[in-house]
C-alpha positions as CSV (number, residue, x, y, z in Angstrom):
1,X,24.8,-19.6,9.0
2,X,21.1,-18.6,8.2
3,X,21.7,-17.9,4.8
4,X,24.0,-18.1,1.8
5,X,24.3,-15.8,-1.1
6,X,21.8,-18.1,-2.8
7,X,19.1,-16.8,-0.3
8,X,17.7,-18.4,3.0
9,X,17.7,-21.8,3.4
10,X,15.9,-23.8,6.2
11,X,14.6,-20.2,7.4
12,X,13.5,-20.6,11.1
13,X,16.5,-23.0,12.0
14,X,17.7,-20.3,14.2
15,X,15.0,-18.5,15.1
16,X,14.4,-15.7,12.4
17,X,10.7,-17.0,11.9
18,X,10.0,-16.3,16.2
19,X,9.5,-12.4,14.9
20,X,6.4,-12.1,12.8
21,X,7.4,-9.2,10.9
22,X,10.2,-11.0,9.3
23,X,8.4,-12.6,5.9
24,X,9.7,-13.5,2.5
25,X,9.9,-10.6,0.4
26,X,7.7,-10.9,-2.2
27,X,5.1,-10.8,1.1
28,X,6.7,-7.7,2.4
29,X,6.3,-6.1,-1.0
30,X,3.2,-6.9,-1.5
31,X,2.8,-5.1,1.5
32,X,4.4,-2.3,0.5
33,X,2.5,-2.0,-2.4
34,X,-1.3,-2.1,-0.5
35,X,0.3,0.7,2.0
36,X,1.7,3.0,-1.1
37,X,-1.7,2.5,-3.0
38,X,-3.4,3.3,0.7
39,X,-1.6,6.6,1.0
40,X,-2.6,7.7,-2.6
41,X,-6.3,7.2,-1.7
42,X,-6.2,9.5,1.0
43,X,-3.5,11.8,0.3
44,X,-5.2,12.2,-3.3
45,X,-8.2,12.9,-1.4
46,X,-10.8,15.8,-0.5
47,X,-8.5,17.4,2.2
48,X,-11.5,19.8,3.7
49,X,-13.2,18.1,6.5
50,X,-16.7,16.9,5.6
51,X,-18.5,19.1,8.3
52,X,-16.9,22.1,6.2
53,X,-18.7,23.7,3.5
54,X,-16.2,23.3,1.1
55,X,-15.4,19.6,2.1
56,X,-19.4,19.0,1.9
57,X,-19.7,20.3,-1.5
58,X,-17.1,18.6,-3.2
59,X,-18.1,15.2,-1.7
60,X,-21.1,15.5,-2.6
61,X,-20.2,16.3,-6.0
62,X,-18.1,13.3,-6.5
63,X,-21.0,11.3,-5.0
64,X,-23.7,13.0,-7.7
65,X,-24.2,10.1,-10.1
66,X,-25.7,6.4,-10.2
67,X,-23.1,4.8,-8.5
68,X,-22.3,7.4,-5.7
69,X,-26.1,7.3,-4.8
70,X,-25.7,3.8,-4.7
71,X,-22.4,4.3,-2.4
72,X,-24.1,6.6,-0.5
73,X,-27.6,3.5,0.3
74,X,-24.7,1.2,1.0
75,X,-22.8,3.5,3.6
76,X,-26.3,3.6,5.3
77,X,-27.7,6.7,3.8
78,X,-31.7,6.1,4.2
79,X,-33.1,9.4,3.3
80,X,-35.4,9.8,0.1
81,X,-34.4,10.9,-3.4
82,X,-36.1,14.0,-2.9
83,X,-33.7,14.9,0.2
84,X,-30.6,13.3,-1.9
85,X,-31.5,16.2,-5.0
86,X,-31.6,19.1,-2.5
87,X,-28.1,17.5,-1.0
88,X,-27.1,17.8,-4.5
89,X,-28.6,21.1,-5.3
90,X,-26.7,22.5,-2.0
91,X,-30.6,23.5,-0.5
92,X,-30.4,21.3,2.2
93,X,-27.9,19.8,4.6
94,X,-27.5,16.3,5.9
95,X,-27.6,16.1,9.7
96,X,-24.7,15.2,11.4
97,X,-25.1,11.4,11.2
98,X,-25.6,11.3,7.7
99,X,-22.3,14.1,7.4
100,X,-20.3,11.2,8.6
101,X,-22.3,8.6,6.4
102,X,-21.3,11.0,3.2
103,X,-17.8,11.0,4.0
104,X,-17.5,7.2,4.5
105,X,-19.4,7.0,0.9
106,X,-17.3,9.5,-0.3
107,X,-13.8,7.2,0.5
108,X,-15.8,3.8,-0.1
109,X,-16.0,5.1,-3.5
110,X,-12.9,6.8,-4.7
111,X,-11.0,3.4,-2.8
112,X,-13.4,1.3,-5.2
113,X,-12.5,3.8,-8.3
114,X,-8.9,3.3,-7.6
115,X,-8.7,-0.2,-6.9
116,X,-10.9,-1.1,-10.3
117,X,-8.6,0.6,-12.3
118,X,-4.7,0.9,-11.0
119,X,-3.0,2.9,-14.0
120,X,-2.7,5.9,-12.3
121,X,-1.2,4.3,-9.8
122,X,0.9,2.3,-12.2
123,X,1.8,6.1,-13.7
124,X,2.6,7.2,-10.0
125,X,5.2,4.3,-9.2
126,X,6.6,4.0,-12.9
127,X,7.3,8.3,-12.5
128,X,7.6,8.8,-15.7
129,X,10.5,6.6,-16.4
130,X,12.2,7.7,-13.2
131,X,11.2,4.5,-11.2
132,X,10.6,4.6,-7.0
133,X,13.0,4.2,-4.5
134,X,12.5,1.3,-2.2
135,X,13.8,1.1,1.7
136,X,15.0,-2.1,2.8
137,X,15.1,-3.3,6.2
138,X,16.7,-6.6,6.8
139,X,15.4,-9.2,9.5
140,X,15.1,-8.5,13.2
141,X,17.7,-10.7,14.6
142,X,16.6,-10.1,18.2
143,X,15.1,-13.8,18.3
144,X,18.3,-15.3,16.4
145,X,20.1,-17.9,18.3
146,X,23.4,-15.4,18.7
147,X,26.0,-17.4,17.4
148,X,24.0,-17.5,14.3
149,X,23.3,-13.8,14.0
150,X,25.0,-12.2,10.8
151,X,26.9,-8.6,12.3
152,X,26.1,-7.4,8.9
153,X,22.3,-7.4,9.6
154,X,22.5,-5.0,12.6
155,X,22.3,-1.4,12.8
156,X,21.4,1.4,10.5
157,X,23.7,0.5,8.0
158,X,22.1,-2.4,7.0
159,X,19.4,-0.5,6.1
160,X,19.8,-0.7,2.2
161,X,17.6,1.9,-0.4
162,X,17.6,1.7,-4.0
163,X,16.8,5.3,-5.7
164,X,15.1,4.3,-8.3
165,X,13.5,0.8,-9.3
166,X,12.5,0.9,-12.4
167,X,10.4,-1.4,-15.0
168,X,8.6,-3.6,-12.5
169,X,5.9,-1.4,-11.5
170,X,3.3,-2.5,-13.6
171,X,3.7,-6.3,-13.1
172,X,4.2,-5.8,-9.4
173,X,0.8,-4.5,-8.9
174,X,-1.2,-6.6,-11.1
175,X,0.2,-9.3,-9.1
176,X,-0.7,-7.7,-5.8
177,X,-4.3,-7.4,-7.3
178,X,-4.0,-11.0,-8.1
179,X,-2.9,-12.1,-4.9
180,X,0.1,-13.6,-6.8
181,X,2.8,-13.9,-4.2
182,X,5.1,-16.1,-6.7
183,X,4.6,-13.3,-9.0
184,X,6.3,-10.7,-6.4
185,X,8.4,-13.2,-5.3
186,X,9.9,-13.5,-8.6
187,X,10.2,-9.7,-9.2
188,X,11.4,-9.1,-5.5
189,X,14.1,-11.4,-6.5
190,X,14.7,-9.3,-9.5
191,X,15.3,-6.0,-7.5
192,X,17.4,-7.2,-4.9
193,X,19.8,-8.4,-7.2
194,X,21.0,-5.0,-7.7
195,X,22.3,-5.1,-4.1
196,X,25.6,-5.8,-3.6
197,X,27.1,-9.7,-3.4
198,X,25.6,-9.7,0.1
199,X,21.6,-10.0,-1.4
200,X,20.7,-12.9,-0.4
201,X,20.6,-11.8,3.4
202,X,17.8,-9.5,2.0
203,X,15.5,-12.6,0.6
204,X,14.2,-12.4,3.9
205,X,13.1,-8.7,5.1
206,X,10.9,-7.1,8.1
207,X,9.9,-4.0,6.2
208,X,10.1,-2.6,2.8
209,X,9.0,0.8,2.0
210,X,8.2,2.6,-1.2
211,X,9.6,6.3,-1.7
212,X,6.0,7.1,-3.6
């Protein structure tokens, strides 16, 4: 057998580690976590396109202090202060070149924002004391010798979700800002015990998603 209810052991023996995707799950977690975080960047985000007026203005006005002027030199904005103040002041427009150099300033900035300080996203995954629900998908067997594939690990129903994972949230992602895979390890470990007596086949995963 690939694994017993005490988790994987020997994992490769039969050919689970020929798929890539399969990983330990505090990996695929951590995972998880940088693509939740990802979609609140953007879906948080100015939604008006930056050649709009509207999508302009309000980039620009997130980008009207020290350290968006600075975002702005870095994304390859060359123009003088002068032309930056009338940007500002709405009397002048960028060309088209520097449009597309605002709007990369404009997400460099909010990702940095974000990333330097997670508590809202801390606030988003704890929801209010109503947790997230996370999406389990078990290995892909399709490299498993066949004799040692588990019939229980096939299909749609071995799909497993849990509605609503609570109290980890906030050590989960200071250990994905750490880079701490122990750390997720030990608190993947910790959710899939609320699986059923058949967790351990879920020690190993090729996706987990996050309902947030």
């Amino acid at each position: 057998m690939p694994y017993d209810d005490s988790g994987w052991r020997n994992f490769g023996t039969y050919g689970a580690n020929r798929s890539a995707e399969n990983v330990r799950g505090g990996k695929a977690l951590g995972r998880a976590l940088e693509d939740a975080l990802s979609r609140q960047i953007t879906e948080g985000g100015i939604k008006s396109p930056v050649t709009s007026p509207r999508g302009l203005k309000a980039r620009l006005n997130y980008l009207n202090s020290d350290a968006g002027v600075e975002a702005m030199r870095e994304a390859g904005i060359t123009v003088k202060s002068r032309a930056l103040n009338n940007w500002f002041a709405g009397t002048q427009k960028p060309n088209p070149a520097n449009l597309e150099l605002v709007d990369t300033a404009y997400w460099n900035l909010r990702t940095r924002r974000i990333r330097d300080n997670l508590g809202a996203f801390k606030q988003h995954l704890n929801n209010q004391g109503n947790g997230t629900a996370v999406e389990i998908h078990p290995i892909n067997q399709a490299h498993v010798d066949e004799h040692a594939r588990r019939p229980n690990l096939e299909g749609d129903q071995a799909i497993r979700t849990l509605p609503a994972v609570r109290y980890v949230w906030n050590d989960a992602i200071d250990a994905m800002k750490a880079g701490d895979e122990g750390k997720l390890e030990e608190i993947w470990d910790d959710i899939i015990t609320d699986l059923d007596s058949d967790w351990g086949a879920y020690t190993y995963v090729s996706y987990i998603g996050l309902g947030a």
